[in-house]
DSSP file (Angstrom, degrees, kcal/mol; ACC not computed):
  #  RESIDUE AA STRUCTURE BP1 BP2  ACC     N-H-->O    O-->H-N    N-H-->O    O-->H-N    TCO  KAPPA ALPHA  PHI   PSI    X-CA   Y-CA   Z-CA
    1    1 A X              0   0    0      0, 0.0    25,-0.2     0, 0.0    26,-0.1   0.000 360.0 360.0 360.0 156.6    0.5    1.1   11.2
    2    2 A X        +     0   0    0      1,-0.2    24,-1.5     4,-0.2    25,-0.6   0.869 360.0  37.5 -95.2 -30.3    0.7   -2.5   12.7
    3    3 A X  S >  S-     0   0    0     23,-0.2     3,-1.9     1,-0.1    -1,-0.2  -0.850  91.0-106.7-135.9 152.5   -1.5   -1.8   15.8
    4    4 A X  T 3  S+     0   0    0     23,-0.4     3,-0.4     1,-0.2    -1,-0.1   0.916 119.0  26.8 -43.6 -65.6   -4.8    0.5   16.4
    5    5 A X  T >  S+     0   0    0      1,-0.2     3,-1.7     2,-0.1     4,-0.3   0.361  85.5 102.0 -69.7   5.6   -2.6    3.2   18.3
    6    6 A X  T <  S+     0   0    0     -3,-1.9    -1,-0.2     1,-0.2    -4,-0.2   0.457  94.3  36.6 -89.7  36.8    0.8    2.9   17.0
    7    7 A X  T >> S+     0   0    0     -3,-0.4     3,-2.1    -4,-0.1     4,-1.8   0.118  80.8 131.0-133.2  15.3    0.2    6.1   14.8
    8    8 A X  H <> S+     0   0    0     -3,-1.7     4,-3.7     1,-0.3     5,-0.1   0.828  75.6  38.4 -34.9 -44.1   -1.8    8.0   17.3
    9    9 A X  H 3> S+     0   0    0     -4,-0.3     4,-0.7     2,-0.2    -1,-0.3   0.661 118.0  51.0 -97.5   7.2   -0.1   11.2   17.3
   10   10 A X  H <> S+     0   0    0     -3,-2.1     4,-3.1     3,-0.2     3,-0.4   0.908 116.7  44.9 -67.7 -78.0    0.4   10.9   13.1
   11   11 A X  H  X S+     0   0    0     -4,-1.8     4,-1.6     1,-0.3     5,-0.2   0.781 113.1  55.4 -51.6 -54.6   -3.6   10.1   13.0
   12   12 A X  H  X S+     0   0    0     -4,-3.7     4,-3.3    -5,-0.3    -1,-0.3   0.864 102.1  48.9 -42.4 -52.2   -4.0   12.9   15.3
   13   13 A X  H >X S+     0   0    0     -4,-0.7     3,-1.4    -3,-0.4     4,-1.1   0.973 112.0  47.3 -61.4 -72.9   -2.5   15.6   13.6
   14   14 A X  H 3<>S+     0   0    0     -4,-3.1     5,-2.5     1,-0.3     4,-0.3   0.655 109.7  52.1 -72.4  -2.2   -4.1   15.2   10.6
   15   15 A X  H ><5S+     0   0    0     -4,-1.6     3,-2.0    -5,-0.2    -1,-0.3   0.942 111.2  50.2 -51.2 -58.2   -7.5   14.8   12.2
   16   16 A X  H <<5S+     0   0    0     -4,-3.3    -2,-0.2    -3,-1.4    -3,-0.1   0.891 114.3  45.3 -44.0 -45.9   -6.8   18.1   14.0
   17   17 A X  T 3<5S-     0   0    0     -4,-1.1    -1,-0.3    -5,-0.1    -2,-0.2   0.438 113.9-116.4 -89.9   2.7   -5.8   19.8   10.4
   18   18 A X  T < 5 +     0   0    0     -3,-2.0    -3,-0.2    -5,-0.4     2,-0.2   0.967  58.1 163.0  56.9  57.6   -8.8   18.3    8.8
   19   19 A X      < -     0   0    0     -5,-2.5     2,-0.6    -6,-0.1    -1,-0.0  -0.582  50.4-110.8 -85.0 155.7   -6.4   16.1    6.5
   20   20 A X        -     0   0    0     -2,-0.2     2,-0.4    28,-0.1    -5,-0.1  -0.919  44.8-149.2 -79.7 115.6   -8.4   13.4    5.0
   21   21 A X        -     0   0    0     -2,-0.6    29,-0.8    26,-0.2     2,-0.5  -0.742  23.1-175.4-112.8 134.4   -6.9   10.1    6.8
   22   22 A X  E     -a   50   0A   0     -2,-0.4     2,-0.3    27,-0.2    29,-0.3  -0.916  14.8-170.4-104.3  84.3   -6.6    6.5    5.8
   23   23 A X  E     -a   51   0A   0     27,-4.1    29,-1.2    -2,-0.5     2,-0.4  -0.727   8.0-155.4-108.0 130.4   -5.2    3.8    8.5
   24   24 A X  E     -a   52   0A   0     -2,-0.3     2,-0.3    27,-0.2    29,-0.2  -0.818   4.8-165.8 -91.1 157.5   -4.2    0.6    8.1
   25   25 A X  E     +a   53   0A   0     27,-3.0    29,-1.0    -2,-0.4   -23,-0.1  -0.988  15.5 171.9-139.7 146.8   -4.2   -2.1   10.7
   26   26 A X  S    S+     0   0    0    -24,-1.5     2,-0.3    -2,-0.3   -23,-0.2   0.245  72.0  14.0-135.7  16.5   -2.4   -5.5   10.3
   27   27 A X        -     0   0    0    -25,-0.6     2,-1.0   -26,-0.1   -23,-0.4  -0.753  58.4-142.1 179.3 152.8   -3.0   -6.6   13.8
   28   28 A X        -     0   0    0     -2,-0.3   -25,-0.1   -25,-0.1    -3,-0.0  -0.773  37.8 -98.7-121.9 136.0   -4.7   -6.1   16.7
   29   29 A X        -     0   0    0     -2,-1.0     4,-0.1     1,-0.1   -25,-0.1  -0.024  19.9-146.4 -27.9 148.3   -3.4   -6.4   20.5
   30   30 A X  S    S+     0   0    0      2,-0.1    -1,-0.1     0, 0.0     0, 0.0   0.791  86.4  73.0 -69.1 -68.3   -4.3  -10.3   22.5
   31   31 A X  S    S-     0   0    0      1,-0.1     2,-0.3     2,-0.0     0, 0.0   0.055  98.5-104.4 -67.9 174.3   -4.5   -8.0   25.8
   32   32 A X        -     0   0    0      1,-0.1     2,-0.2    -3,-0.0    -1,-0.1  -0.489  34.4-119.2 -90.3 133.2   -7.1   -5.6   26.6
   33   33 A X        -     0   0    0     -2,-0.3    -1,-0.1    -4,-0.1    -2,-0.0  -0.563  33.1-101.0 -92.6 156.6   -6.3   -2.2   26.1
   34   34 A X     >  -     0   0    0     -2,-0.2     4,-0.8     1,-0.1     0, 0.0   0.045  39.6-102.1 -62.4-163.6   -6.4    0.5   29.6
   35   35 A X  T  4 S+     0   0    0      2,-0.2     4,-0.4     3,-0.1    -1,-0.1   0.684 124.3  62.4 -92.8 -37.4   -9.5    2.8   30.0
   36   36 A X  T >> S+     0   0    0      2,-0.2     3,-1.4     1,-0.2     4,-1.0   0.909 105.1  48.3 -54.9 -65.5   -6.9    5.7   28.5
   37   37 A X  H >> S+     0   0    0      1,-0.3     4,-2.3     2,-0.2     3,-0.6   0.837 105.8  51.4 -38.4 -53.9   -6.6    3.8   25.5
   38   38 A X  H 3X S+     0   0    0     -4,-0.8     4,-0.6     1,-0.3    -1,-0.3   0.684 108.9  50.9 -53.4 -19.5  -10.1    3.1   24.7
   39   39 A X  H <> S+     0   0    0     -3,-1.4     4,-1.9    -4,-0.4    -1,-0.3   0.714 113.8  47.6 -97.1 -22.2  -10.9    6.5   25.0
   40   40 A X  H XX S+     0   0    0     -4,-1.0     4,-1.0    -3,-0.6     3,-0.9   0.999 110.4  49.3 -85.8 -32.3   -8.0    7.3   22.6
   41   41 A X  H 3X S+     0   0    0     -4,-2.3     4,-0.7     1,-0.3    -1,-0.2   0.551 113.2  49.5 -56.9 -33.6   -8.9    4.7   20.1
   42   42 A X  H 3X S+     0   0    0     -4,-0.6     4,-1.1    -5,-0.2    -1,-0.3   0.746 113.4  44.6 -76.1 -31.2  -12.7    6.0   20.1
   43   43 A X  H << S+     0   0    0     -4,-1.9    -2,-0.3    -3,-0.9    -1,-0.1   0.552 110.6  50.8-100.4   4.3  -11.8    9.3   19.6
   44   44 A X  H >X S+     0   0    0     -4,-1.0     3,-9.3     2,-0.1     4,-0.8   0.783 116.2  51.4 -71.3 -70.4   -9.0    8.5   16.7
   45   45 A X  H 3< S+     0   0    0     -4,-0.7    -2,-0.2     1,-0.4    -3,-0.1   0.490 100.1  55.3 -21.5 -51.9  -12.1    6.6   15.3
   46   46 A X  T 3< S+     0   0    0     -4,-1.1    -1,-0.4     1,-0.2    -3,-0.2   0.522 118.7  39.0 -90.4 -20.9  -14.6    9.4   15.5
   47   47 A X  T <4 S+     0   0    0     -3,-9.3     2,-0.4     1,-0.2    -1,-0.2   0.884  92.8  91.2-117.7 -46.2  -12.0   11.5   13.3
   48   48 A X     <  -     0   0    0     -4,-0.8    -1,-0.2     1,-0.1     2,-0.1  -0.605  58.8-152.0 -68.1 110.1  -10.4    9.0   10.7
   49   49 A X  S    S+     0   0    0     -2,-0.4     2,-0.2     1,-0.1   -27,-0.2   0.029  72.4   3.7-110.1 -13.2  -12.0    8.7    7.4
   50   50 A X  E     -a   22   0A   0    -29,-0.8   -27,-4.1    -2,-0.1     2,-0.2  -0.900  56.8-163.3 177.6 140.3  -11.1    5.0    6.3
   51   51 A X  E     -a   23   0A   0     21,-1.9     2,-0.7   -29,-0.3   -27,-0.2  -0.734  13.0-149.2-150.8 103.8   -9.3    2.1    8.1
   52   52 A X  E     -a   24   0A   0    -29,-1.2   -27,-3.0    -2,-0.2     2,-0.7  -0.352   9.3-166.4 -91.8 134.3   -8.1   -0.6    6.3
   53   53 A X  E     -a   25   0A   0     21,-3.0     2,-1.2    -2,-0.7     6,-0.3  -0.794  18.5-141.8-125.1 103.1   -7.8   -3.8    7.6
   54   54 A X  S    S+     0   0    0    -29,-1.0     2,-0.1    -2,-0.7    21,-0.1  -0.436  79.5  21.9-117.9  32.9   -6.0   -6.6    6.2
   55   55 A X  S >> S-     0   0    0     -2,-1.2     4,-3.6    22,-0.1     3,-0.6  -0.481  75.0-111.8 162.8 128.9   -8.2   -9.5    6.9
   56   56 A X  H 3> S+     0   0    0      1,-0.2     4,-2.5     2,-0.2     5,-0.3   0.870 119.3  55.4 -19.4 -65.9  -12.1  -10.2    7.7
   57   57 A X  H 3> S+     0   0    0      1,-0.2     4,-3.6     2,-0.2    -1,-0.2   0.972 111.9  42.3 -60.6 -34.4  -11.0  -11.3   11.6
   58   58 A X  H <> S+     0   0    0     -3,-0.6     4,-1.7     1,-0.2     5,-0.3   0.986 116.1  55.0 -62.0 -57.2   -9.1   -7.6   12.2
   59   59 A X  H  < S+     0   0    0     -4,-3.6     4,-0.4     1,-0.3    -1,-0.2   0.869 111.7  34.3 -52.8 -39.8  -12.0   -6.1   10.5
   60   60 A X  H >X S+     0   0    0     -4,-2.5     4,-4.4    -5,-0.3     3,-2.9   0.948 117.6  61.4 -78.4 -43.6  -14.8   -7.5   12.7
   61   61 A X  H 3X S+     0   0    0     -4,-3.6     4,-2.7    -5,-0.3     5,-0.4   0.846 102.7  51.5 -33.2 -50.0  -12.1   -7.2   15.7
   62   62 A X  H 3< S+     0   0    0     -4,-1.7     6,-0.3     1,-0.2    -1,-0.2   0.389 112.4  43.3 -74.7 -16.1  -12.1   -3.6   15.1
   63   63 A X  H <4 S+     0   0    0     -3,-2.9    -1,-0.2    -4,-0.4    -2,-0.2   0.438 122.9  28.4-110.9 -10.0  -15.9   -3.2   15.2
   64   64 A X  H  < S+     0   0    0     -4,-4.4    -2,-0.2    -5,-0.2    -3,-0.1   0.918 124.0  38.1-109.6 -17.9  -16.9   -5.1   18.0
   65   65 A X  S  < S+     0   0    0     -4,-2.7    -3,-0.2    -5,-0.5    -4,-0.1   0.574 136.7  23.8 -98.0  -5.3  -14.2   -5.3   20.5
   66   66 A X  S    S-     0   0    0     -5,-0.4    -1,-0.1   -25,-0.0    -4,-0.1   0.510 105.3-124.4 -92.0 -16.9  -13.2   -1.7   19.9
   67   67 A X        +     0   0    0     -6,-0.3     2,-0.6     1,-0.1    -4,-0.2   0.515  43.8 165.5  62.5  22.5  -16.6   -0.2   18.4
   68   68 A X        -     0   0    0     -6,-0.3     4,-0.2    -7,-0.2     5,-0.2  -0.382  46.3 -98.0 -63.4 120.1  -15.7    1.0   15.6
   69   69 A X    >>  -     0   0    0     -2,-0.6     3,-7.8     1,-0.2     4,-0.6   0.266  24.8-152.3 -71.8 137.5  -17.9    2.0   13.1
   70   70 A X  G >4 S+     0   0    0      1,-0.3     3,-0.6     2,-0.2    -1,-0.2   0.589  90.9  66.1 -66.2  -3.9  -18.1   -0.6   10.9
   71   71 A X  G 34 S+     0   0    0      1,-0.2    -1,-0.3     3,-0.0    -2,-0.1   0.488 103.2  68.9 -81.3  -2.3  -19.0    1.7    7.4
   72   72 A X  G <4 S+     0   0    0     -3,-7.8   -21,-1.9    -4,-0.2     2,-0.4   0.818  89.2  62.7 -69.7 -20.3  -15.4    2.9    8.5
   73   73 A X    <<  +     0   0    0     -4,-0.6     2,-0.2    -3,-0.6    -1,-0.2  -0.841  53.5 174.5-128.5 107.2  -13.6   -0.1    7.8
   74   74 A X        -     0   0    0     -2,-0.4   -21,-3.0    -3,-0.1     2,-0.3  -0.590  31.3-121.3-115.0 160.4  -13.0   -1.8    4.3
   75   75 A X        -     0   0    0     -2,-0.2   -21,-0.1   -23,-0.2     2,-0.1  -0.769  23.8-178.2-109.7-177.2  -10.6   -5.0    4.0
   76   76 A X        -     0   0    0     -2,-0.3   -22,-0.2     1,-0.1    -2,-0.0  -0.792  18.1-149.5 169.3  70.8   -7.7   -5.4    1.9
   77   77 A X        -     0   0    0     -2,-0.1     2,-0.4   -24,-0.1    -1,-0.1   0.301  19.1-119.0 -90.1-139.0   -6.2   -8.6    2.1
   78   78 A X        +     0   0    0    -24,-0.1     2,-0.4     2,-0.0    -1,-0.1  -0.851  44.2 167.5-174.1 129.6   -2.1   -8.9    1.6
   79   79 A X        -     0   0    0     -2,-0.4     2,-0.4     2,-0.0     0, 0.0  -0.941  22.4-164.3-159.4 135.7   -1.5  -11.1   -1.4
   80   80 A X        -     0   0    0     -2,-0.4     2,-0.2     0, 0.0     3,-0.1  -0.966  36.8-111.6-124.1 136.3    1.6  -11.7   -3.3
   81   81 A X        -     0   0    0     -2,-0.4     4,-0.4     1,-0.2    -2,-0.0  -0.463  35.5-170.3 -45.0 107.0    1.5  -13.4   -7.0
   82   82 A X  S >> S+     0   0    0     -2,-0.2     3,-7.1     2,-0.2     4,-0.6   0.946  86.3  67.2 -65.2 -63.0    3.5  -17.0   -5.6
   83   83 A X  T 34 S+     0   0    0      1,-0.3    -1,-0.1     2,-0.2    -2,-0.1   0.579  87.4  61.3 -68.8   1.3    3.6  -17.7   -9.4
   84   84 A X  T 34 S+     0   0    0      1,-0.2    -1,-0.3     3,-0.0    -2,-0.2   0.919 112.0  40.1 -37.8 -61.9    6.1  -14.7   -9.8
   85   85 A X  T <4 S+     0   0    0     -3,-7.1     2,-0.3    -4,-0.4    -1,-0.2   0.689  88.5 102.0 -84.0 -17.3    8.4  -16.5   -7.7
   86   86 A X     <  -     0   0    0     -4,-0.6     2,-0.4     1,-0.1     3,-0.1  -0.434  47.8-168.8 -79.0 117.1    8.2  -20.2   -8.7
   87   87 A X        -     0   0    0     -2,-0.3     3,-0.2     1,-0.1    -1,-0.1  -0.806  31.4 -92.2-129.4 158.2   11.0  -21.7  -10.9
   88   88 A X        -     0   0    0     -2,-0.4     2,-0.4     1,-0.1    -1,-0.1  -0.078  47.0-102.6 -46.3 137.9   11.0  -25.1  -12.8
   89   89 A X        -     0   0    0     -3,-0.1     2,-0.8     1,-0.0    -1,-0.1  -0.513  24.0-150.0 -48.8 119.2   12.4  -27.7  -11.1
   90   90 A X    >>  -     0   0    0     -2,-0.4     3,-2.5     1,-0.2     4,-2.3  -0.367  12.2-177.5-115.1  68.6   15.8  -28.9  -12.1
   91   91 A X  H 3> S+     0   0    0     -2,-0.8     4,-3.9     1,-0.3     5,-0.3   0.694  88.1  48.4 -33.6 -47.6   15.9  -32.5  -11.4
   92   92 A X  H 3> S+     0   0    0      1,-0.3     4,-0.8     2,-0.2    -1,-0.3   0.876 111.9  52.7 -70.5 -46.9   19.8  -32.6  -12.6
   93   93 A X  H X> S+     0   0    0     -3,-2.5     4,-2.5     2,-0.2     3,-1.0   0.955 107.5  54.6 -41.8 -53.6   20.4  -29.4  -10.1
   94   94 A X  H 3X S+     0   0    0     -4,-2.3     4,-3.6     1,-0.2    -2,-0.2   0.948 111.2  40.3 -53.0 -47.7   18.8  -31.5   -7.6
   95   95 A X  H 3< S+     0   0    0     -4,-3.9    -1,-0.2    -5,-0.3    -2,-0.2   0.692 111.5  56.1 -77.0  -5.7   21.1  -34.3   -8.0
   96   96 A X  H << S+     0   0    0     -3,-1.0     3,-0.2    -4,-0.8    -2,-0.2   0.947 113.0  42.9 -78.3 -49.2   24.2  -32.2   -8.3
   97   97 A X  H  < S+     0   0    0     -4,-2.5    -2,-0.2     1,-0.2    -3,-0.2   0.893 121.7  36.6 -80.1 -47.4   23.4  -30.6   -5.1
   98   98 A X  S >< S-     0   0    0     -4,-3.6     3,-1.7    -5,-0.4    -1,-0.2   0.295 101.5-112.4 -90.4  23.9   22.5  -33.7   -3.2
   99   99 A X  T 3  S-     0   0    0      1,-0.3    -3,-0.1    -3,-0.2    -4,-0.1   0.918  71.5 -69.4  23.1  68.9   24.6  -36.4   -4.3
  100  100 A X  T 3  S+     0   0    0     -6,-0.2    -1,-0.3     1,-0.2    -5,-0.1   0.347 105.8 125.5  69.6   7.5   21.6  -38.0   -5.8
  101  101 A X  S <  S-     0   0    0     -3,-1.7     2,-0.7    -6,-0.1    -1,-0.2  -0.658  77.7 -95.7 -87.4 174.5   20.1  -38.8   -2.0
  102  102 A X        +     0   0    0     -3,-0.1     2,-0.5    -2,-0.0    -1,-0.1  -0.839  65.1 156.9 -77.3  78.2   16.6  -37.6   -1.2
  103  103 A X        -     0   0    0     -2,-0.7    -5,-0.1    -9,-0.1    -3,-0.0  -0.986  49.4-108.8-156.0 130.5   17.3  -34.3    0.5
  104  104 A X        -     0   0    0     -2,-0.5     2,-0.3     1,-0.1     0, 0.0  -0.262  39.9-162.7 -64.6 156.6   15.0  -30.9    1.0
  105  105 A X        -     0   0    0     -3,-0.0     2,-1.0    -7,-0.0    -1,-0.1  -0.986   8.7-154.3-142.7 125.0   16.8  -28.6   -1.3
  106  106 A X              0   0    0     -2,-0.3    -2,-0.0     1,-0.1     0, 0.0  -0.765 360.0 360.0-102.4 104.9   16.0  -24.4   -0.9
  107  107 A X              0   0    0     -2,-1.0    -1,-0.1     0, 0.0     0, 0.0   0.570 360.0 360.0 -88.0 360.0   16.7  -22.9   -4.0
């Protein structure tokens, strides 16, 4: 899930069925969530067994401006291997493609 509630009724069921449940969060709302929310967002909390959260500022967000308890909530950062992607520079490509001028090139 991207946001505390956008799996509510997912998160719910398996609370209800006594699934064991795992949430991720990869961002948390600028505005203030209603008095409805909070109350659903404390009582998801009280039921879901681990919520991971994909950077240090979500984490801390998620215990102090929501209360959640914080033995709830482990991070996880988001990483991809760059050097996977990276291929040699092909100066002779470069000049083929820009007819030798100075020119950002996206390979």
């Amino acid at each position: 899930m991207s946001a505390p509630l956008a799996a509510k009724w997912g998160l719910s069921a398996a609370v209800l069925a006594r699934i064991p449940t795992v949430a991720t969060v990869q961002l948390v709302p600028s505005f203030e969530p209603d008095r409805a929310a909070r109350l659903q967002l404390r009582v998801l909390a009280a039921g879901v067994d681990r919520y991971i959260a994909v950077s240090e500022d979500i984490a801390r967000e998620l215990s102090t401006r929501f209360r959640w308890p914080a033995r709830k909530i482990e991070v996880v950062h988001n990483a991809v291997d760059v050097e996977r992607f990276q291929r040699r520079r092909s100066d002779g490509l470069r000049a083929e493609l820009s007819g030798g001028r100075d020119l950002p090139i996206v390979q």
